[in-house]
N, C-alpha and C positions, 0 to 999 in steps of 0.2 A: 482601393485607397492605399497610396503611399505613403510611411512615414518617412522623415529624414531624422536622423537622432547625431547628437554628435556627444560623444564620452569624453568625458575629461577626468583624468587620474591626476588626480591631488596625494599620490605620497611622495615618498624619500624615495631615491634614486636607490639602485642593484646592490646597497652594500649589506644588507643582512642574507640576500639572494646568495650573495660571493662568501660568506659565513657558511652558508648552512651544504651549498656547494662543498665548500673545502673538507665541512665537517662529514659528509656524508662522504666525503672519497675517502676519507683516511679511515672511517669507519671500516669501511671496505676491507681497505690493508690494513689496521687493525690485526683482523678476524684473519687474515691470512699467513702474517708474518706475527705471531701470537708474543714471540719471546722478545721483540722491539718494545721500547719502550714508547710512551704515549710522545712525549718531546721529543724522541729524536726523530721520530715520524713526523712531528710537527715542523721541526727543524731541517728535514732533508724537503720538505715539501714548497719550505719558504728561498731555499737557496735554488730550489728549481723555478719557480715562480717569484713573483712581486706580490706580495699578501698586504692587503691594508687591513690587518685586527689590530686589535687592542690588546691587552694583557687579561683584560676580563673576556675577551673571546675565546685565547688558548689555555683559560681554566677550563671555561665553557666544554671547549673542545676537548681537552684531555678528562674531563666526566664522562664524555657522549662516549669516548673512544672507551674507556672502565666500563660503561655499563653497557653496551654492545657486546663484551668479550664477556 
């Protein structure tokens, strides 16, 4: 017996994905380049890329970036 099923994803589209993405890279270099500061990281990250956060994201992010080091 066959079933056929078909899934349907009812959320928000990539954007907390592309968040948690960003946050998890800079975590990274964080932890590598230790004497950077959390914004300037933040800031060489968005002149390389196109970032769509918020200001409540790169608070977010500069916590996650503190408590990883």
């Amino acid at each position: 017996m066959l079933l056929n099923l078909v899934i349907e994803h009812k959320h928000s589209p990539h954007k907390n994905l592309t968040k948690v993405t960003i946050s998890n890279n800079l975590k990274r270099k964080a932890v590598n380049e230790i004497f950077k500061r959390p914004l300037k990281l933040i800031r060489e990250k968005a002149q390389s890329n196109v970032m769509d956060v918020t200001l409540n994201d790169v608070n977010s992010i500069c916590r996650s970036i503190y408590h990883a080091r």
